[in-house]
gemmi code that builds the backbone of each chain (N, CA, C; Angstrom):
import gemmi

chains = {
    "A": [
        ("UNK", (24.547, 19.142, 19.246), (23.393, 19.314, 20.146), (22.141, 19.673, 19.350)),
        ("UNK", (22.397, 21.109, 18.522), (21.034, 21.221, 17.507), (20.586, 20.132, 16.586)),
        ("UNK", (21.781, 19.311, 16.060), (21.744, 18.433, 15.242), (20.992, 17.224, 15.590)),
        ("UNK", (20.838, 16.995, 17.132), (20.240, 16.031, 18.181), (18.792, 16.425, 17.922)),
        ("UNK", (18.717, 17.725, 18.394), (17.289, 17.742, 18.725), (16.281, 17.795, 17.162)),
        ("UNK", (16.862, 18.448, 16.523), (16.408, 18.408, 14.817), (15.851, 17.211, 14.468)),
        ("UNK", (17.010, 15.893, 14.718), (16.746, 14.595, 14.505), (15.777, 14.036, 15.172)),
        ("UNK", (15.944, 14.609, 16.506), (14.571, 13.524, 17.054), (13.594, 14.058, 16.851)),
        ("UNK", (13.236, 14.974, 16.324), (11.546, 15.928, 16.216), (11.457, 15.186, 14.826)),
        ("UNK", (12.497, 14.955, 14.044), (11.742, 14.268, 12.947), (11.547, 13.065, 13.053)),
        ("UNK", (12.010, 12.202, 13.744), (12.268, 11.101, 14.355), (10.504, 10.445, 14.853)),
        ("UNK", (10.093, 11.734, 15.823), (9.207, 11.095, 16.633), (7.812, 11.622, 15.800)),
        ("UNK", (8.162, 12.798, 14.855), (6.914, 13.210, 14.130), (6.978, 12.200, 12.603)),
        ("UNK", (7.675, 12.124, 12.264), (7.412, 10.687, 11.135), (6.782, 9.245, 12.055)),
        ("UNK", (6.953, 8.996, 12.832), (6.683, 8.061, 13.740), (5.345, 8.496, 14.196)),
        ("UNK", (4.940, 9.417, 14.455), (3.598, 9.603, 14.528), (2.824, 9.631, 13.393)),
        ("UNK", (3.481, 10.140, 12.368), (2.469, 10.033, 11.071), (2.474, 8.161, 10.202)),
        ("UNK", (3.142, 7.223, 11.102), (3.104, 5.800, 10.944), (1.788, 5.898, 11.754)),
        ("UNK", (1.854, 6.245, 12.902), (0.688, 6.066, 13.787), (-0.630, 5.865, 13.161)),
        ("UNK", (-0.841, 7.148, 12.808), (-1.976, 7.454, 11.959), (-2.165, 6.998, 10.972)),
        ("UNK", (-1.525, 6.573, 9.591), (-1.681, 5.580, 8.958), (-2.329, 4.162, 9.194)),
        ("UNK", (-1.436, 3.740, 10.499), (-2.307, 2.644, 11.164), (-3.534, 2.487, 11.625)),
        ("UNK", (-3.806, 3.509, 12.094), (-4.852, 4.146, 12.614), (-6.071, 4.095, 11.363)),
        ("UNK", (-5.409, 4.598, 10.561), (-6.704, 4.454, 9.510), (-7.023, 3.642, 9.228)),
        ("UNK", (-6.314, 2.650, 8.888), (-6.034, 1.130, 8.301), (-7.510, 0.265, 9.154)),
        ("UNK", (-7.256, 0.191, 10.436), (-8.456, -0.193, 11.297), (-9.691, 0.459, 11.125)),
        ("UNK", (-9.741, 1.537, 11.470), (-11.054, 2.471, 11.210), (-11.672, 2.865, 10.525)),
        ("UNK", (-10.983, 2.761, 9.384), (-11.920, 3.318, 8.095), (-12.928, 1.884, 7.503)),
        ("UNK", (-13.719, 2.435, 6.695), (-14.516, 1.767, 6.461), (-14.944, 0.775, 4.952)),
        ("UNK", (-13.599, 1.340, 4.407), (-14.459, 0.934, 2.765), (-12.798, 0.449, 2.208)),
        ("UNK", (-12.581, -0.165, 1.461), (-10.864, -0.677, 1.169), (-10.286, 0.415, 0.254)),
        ("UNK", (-10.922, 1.258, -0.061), (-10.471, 2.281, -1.088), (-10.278, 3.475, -0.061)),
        ("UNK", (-10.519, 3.699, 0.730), (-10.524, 4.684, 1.588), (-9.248, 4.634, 2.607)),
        ("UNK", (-9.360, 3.074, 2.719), (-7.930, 2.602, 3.280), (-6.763, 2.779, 2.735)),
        ("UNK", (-6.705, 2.580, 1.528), (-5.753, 2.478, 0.527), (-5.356, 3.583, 0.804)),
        ("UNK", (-5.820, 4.738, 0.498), (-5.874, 6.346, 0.026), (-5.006, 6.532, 1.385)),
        ("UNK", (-5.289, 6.438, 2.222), (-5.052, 6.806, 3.576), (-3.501, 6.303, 4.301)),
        ("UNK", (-3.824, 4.897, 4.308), (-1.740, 4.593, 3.934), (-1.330, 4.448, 3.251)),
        ("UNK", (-1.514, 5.041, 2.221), (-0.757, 5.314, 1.065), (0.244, 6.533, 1.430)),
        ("UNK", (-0.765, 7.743, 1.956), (-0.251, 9.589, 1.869), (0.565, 9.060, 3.459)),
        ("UNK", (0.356, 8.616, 4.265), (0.511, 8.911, 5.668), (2.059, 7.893, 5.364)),
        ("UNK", (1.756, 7.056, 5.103), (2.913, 6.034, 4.991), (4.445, 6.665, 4.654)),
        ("UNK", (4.352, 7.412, 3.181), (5.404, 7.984, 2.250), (6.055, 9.012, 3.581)),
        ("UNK", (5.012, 10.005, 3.674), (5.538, 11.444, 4.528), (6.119, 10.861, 5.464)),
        ("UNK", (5.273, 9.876, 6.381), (6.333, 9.051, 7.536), (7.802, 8.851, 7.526)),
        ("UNK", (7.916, 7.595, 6.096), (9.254, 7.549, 5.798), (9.909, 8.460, 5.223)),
        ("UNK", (9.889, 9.720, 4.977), (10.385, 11.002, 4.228), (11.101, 11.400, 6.026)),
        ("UNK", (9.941, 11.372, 6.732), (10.208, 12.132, 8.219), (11.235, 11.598, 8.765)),
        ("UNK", (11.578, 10.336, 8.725), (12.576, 9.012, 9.436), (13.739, 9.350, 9.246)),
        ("UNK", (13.770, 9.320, 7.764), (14.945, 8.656, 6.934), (15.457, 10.464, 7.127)),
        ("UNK", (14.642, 11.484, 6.892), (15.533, 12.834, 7.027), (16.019, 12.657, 8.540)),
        ("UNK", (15.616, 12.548, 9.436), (15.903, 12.265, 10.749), (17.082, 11.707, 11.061)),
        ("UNK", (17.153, 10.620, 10.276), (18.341, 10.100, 10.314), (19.727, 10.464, 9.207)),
        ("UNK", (19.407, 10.876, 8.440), (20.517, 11.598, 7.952), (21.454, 12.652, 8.252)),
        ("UNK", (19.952, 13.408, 9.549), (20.579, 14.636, 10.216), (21.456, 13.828, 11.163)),
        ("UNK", (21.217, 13.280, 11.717), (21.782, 12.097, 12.954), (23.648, 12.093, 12.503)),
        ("UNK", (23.355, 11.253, 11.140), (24.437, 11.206, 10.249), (26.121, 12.498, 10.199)),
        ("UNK", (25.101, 12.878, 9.439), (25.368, 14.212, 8.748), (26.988, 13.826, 7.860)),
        ("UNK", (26.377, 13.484, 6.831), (27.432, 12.351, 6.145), (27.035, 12.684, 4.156)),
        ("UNK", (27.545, 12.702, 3.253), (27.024, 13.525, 2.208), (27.117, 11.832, 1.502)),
        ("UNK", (27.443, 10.633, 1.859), (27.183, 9.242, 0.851), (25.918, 8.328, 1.733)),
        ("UNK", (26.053, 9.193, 3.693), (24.435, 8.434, 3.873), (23.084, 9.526, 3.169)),
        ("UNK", (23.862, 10.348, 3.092), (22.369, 11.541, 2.247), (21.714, 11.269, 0.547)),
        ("UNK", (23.120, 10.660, 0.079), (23.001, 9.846, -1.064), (22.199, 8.825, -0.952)),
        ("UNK", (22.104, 8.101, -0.249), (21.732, 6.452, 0.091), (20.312, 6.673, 0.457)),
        ("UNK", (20.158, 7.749, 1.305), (18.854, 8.115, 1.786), (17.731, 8.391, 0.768)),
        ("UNK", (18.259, 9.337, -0.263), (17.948, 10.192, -1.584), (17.407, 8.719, -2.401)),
        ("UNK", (18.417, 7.996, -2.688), (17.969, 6.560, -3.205), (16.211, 6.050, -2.709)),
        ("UNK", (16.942, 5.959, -1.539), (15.777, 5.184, -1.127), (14.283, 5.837, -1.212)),
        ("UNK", (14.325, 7.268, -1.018), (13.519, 8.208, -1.402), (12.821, 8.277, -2.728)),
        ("UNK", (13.734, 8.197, -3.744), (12.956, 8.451, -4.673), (12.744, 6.890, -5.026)),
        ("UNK", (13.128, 6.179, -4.910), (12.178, 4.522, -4.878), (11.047, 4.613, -4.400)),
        ("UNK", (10.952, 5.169, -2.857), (9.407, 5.041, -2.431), (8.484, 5.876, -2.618)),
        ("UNK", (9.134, 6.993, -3.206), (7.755, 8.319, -3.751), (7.441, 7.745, -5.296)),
        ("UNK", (8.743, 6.631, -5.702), (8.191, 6.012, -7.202), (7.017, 5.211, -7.222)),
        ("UNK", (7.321, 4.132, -6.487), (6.279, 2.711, -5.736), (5.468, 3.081, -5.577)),
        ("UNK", (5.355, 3.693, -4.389), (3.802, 4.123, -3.368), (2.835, 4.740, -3.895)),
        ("UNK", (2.529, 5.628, -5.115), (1.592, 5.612, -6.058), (1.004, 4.704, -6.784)),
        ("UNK", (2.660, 4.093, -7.808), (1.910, 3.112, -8.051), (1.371, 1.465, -7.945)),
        ("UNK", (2.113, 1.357, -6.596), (1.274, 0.100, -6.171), (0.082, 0.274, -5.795)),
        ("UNK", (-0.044, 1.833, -5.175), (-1.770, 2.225, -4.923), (-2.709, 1.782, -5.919)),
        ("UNK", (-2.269, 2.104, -7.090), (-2.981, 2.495, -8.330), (-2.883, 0.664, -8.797)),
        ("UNK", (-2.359, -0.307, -8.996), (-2.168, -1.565, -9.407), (-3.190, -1.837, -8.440)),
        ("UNK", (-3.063, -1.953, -6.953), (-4.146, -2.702, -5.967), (-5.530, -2.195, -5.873)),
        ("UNK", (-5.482, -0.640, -6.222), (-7.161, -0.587, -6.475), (-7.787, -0.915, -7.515)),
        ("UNK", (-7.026, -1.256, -8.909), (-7.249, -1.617, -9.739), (-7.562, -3.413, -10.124)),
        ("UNK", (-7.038, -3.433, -9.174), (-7.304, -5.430, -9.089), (-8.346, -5.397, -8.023)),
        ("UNK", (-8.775, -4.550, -7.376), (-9.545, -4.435, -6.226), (-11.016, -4.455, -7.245)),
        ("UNK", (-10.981, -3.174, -8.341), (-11.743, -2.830, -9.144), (-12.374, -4.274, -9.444)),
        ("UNK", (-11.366, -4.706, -10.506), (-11.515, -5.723, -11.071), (-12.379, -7.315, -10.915)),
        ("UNK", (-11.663, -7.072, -9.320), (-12.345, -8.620, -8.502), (-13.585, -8.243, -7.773)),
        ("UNK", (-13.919, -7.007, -7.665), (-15.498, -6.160, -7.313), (-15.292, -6.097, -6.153)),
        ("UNK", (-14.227, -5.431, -5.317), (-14.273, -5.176, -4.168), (-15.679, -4.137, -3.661)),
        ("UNK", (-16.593, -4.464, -2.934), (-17.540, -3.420, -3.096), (-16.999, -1.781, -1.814)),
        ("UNK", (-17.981, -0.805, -2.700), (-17.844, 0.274, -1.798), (-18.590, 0.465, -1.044)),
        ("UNK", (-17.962, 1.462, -0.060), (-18.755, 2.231, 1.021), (-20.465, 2.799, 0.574)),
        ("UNK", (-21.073, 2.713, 1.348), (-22.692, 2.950, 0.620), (-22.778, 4.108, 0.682)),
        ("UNK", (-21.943, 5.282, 1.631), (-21.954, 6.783, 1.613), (-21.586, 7.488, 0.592)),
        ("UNK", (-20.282, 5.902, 0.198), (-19.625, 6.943, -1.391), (-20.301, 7.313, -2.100)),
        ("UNK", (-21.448, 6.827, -2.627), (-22.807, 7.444, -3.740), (-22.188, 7.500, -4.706)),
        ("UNK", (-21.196, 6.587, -5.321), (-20.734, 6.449, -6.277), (-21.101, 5.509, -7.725)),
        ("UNK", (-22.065, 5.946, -7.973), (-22.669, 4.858, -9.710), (-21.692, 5.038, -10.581)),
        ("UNK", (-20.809, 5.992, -11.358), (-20.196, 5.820, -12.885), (-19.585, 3.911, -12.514)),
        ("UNK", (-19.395, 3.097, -11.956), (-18.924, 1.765, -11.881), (-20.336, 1.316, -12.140)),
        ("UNK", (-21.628, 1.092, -11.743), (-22.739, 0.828, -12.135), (-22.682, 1.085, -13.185)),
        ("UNK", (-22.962, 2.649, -13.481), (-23.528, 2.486, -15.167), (-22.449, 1.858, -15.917)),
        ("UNK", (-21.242, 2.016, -15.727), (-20.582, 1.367, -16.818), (-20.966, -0.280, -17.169)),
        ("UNK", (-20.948, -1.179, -15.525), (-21.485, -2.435, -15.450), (-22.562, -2.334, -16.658)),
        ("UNK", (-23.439, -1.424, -16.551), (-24.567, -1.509, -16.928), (-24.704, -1.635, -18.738)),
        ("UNK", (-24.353, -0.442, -19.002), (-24.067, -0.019, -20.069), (-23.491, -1.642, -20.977)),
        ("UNK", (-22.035, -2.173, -19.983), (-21.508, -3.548, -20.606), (-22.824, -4.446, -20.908)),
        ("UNK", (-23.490, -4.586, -19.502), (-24.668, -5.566, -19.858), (-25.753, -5.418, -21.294)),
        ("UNK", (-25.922, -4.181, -21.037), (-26.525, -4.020, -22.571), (-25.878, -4.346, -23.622)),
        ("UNK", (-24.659, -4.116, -23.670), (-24.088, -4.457, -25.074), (-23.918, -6.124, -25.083)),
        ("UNK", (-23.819, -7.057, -23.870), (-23.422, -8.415, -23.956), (-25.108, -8.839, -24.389)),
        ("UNK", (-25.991, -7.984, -23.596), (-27.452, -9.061, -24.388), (-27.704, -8.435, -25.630)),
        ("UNK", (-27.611, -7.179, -26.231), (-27.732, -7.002, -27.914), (-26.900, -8.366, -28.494)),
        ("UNK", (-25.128, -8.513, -27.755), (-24.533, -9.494, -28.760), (-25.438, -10.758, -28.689)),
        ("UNK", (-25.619, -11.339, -27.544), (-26.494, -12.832, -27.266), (-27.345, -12.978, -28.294)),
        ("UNK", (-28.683, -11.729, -28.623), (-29.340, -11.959, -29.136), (-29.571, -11.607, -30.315)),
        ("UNK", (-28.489, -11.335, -30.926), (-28.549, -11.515, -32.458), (-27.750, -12.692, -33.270)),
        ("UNK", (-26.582, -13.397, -31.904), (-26.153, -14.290, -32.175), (-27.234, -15.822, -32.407)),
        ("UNK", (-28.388, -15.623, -30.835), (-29.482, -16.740, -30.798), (-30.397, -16.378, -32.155)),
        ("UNK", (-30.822, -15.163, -32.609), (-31.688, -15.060, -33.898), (-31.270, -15.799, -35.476)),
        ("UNK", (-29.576, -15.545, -35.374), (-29.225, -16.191, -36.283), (-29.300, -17.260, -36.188)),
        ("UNK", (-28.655, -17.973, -34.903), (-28.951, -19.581, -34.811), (-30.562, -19.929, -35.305)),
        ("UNK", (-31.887, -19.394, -34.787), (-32.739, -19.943, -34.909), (-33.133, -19.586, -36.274)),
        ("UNK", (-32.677, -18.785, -36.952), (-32.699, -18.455, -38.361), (-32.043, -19.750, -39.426)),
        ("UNK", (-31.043, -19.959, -38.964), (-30.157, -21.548, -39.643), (-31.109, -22.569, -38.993)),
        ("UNK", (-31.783, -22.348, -38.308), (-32.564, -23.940, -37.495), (-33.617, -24.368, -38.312)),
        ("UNK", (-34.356, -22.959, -38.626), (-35.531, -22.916, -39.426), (-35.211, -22.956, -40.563)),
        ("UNK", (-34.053, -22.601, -41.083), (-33.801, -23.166, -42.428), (-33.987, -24.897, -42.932)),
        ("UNK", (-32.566, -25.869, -41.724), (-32.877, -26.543, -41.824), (-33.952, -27.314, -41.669)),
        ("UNK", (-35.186, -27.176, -40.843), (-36.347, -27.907, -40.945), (-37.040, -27.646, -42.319)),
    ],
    "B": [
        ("UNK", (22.640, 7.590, 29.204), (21.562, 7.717, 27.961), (20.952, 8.965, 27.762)),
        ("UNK", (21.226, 9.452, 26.457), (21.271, 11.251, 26.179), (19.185, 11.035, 25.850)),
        ("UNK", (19.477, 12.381, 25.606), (17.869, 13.042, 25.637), (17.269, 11.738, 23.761)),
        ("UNK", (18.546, 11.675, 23.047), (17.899, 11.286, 21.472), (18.011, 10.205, 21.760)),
        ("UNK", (18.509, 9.054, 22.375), (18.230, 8.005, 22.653), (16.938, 7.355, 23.413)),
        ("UNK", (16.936, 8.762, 24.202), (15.241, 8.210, 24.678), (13.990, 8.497, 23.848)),
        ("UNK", (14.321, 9.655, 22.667), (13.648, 10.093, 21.824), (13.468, 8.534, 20.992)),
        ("UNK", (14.239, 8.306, 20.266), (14.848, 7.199, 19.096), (13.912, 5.961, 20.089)),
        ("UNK", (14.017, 5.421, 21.451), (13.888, 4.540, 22.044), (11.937, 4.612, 21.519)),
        ("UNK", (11.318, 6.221, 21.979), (10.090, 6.215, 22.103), (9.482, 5.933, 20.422)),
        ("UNK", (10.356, 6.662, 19.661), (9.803, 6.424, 18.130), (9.542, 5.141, 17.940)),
        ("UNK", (10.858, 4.185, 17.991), (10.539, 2.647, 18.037), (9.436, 2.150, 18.326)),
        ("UNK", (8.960, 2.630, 19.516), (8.164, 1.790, 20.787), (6.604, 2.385, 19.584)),
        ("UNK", (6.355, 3.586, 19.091), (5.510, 4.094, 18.264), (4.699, 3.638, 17.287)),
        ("UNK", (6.432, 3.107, 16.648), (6.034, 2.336, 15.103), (5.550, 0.562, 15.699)),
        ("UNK", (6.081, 0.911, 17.093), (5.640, -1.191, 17.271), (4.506, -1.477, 16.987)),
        ("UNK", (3.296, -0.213, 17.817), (2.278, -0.103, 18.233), (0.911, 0.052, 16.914)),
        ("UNK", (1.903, 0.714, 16.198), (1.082, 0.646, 14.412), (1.179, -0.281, 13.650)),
        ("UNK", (2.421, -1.346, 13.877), (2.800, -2.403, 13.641), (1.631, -3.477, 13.659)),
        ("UNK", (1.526, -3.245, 15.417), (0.404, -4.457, 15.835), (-1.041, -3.970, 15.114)),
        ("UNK", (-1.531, -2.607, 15.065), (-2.557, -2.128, 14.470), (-2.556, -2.489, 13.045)),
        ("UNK", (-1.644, -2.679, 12.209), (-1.724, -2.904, 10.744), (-1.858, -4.551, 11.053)),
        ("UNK", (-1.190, -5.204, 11.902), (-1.507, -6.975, 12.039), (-2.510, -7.255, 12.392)),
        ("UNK", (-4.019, -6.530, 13.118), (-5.508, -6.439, 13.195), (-5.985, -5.987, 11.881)),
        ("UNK", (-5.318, -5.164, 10.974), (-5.896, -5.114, 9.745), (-5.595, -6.411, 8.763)),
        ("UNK", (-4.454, -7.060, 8.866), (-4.116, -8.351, 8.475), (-4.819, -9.381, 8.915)),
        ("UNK", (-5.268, -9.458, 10.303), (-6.250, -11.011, 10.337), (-7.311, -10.850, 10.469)),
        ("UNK", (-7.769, -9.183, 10.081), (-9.538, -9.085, 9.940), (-9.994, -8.370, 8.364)),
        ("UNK", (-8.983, -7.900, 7.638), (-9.324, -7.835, 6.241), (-10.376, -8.893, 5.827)),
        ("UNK", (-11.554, -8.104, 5.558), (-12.580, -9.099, 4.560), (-12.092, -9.125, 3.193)),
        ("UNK", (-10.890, -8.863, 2.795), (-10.980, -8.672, 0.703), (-9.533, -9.022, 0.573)),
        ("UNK", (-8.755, -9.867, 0.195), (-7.249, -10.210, -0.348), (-6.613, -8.863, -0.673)),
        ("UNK", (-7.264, -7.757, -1.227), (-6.419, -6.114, -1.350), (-6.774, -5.733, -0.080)),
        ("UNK", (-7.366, -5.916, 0.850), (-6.735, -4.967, 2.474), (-5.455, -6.217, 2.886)),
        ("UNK", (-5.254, -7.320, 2.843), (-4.385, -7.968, 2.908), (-2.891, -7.368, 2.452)),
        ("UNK", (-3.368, -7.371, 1.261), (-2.021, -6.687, 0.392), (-1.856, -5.311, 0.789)),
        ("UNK", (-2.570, -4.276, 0.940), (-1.929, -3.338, 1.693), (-1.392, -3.143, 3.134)),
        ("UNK", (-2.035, -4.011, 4.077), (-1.949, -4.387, 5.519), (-0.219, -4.622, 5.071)),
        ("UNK", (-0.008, -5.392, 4.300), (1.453, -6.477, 4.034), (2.515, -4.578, 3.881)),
        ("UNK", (1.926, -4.096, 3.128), (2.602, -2.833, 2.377), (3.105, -2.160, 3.407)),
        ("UNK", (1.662, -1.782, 4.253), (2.179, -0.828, 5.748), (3.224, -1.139, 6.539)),
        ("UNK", (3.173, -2.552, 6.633), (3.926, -3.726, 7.432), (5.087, -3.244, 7.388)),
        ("UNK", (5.285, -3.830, 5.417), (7.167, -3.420, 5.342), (7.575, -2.047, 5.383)),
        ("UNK", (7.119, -0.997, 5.716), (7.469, 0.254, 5.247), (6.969, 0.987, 6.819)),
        ("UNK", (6.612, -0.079, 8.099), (7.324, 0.154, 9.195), (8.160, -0.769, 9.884)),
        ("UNK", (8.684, -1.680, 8.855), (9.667, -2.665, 9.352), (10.784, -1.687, 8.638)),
        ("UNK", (10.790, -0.714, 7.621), (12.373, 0.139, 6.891), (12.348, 1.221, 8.086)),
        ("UNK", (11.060, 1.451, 8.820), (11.104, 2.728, 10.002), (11.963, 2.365, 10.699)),
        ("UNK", (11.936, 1.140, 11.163), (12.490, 0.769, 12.457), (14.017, 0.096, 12.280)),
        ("UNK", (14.176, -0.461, 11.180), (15.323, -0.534, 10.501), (16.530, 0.944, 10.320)),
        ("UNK", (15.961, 2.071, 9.945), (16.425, 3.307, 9.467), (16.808, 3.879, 11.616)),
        ("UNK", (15.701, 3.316, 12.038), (16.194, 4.148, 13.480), (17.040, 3.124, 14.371)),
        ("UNK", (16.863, 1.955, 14.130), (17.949, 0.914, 14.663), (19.268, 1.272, 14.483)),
        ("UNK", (19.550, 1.377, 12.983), (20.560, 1.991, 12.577), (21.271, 3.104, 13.522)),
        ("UNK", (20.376, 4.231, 13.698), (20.962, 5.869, 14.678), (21.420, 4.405, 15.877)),
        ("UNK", (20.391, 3.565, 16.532), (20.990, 3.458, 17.835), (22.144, 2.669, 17.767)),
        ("UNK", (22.220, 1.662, 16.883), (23.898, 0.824, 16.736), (25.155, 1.760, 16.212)),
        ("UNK", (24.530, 2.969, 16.031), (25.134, 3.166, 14.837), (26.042, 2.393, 14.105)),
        ("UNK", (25.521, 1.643, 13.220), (25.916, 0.927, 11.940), (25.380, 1.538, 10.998)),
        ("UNK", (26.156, 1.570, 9.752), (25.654, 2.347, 9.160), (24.902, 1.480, 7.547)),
        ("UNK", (25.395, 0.005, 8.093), (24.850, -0.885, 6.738), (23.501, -1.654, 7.023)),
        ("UNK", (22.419, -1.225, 8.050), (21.479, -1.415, 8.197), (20.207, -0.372, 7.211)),
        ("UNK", (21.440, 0.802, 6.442), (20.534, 1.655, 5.904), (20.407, 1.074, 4.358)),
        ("UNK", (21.438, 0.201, 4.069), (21.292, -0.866, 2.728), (20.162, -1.993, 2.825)),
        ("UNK", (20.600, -2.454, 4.172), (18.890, -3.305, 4.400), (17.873, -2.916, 4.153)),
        ("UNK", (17.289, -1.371, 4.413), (16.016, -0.835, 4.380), (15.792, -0.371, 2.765)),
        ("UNK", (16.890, -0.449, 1.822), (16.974, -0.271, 0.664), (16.069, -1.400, 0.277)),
        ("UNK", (16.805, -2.504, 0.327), (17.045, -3.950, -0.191), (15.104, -3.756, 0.045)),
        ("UNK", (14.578, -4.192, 1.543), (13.368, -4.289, 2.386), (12.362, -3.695, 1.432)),
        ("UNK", (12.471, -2.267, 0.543), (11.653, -1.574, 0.161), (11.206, -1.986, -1.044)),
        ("UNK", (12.056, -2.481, -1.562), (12.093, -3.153, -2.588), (11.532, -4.288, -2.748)),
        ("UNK", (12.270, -5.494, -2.116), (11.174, -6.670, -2.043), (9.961, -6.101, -1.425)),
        ("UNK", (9.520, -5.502, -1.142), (7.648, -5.142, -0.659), (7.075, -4.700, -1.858)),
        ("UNK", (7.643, -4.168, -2.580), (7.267, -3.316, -4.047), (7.060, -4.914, -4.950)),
        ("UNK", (8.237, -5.346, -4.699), (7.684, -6.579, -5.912), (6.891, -7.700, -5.009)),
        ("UNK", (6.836, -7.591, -4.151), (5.796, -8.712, -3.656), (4.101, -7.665, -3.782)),
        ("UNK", (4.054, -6.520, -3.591), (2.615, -5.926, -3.805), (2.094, -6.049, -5.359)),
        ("UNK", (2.977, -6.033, -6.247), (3.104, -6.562, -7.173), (2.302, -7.294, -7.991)),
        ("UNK", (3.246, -8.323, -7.256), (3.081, -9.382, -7.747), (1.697, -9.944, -7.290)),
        ("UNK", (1.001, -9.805, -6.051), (-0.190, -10.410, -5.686), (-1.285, -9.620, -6.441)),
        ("UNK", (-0.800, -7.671, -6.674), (-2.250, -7.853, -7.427), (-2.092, -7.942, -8.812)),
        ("UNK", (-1.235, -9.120, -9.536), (-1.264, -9.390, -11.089), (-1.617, -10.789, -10.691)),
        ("UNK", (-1.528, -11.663, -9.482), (-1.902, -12.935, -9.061), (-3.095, -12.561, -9.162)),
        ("UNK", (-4.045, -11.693, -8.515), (-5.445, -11.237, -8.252), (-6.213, -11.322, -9.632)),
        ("UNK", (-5.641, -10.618, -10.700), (-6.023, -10.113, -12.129), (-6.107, -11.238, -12.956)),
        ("UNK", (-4.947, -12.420, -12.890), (-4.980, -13.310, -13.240), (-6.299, -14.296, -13.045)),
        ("UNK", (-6.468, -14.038, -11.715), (-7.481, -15.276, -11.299), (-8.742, -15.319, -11.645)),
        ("UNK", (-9.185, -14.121, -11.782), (-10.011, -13.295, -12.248), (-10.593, -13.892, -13.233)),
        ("UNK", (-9.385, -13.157, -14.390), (-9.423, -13.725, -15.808), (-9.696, -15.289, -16.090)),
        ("UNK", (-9.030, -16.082, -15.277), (-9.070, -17.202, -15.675), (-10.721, -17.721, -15.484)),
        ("UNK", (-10.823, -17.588, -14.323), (-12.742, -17.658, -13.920), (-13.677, -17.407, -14.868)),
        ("UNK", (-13.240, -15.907, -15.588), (-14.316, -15.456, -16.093), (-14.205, -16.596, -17.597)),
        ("UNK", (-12.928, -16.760, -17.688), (-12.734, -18.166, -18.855), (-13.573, -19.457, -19.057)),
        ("UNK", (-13.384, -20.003, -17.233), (-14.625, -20.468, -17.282), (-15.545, -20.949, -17.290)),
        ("UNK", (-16.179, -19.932, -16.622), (-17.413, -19.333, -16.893), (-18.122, -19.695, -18.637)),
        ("UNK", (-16.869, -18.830, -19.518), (-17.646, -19.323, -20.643), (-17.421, -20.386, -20.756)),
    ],
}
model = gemmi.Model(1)
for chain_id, residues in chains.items():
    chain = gemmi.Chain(chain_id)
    for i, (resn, *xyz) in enumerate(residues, 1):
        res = gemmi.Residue()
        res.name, res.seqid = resn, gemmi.SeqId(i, " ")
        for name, pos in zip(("N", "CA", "C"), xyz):
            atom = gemmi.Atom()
            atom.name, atom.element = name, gemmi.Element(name[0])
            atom.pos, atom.b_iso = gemmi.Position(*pos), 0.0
            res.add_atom(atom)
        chain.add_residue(res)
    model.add_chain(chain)
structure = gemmi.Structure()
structure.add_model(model)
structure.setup_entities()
């Protein structure tokens, strides 16, 4: 009977913290913000479930199995976070305009300076060999 | 039908509903990474509902499915953002 009710409170409160995950997913505003958001809500969810159901169980090779699956998804779920904002980075997903976030600017920036110093000492030399040959 | 079956019944009905909310983040994502996470949320309330299917059949080899499930989502998130990185690269190739 305790074992019942234990299970379903985790049952229906991991299931709510899916909710909210979803929830963010729609509403938020910027893809990094999204990320962040079912990322944390997602894990605790399935932490909430899967204990839920073990209590259900109450079995020491489904607590094993559970444990498995557990530490797979507290492994993953960081870092697929960390791989997709990083390709996000990469392909210039842009940000939220509230974030007020420049260090990605200046760095852009900073690169640009160093690609026109290279350009133009590469074009000086060329026109340096040009004027030779004439 | 005991009090946890109607509990178990409502959780289901819960995760459907975030389900359909993560599939509005799937066909209105402006950027291929809300895609790929939309996909992420997806499978990891398709192992929810898998893990509580399980309590109601009780079967107990539906909890190897949600193993298996977690897994292929891990290598398919993967894999799209090293597809992403790739494409990237190749463009900026070129470019020059």
């Amino acid at each position: 009977m305790i074992n019942d009710l234990f299970s379903a409170a985790f049952m229906l409160g991991g299931s709510i913290f899916m909710l909210i995950a979803s929830i963010g997913m729609v509403k938020f505003p910027d893809f990094y913000i999204r990320n962040s958001a079912s990322t944390k809500a997602v894990v605790l969810g399935v932490l909430l479930i899967l204990l839920g159901v073990g209590i259900h169980y109450n079995d020491t090779m489904i607590f094993i199995e559970i444990f498995a699956i557990l530490l797979f998804i507290f492994l993953i779920a960081p870092l697929a976070a960390h791989i997709v904002s990083r390709a996000a980075v990469i392909t210039e997903v842009g940000f939220w305009e509230k974030t007020g976030l420049s260090e990605l600017e200046d760095y852009k920036k900073e690169q640009d300076k160093e690609a026109i110093r290279n350009t133009k000492w590469f074009a000086t030399s060329e026109q340096d060999t040009s004027q030779r040959k004439c | 039908m005991s009090l946890f079956t109607i509990a178990a019944y409502i959780a289901i009905a819960i995760i459907s509903i975030s389900t359909i909310l993560t599939l509005v983040r799937f066909f209105k994502g402006p950027s291929l990474p809300d895609r790929i996470i939309s996909l992420d949320v997806f499978s990891a309330n398709l192992l929810a509902v898998l893990a509580i299917y399980s309590v109601l059949s009780e079967e107990k080899a539906y909890l190897n499915v949600a193993l298996i499930m977690s897994l292929i989502a891990f290598v398919g998130t993967m894999t799209f953002a090293y597809y992403l990185v790739q494409k990237r690269e190749k463009s900026k190739n070129y470019d020059q």
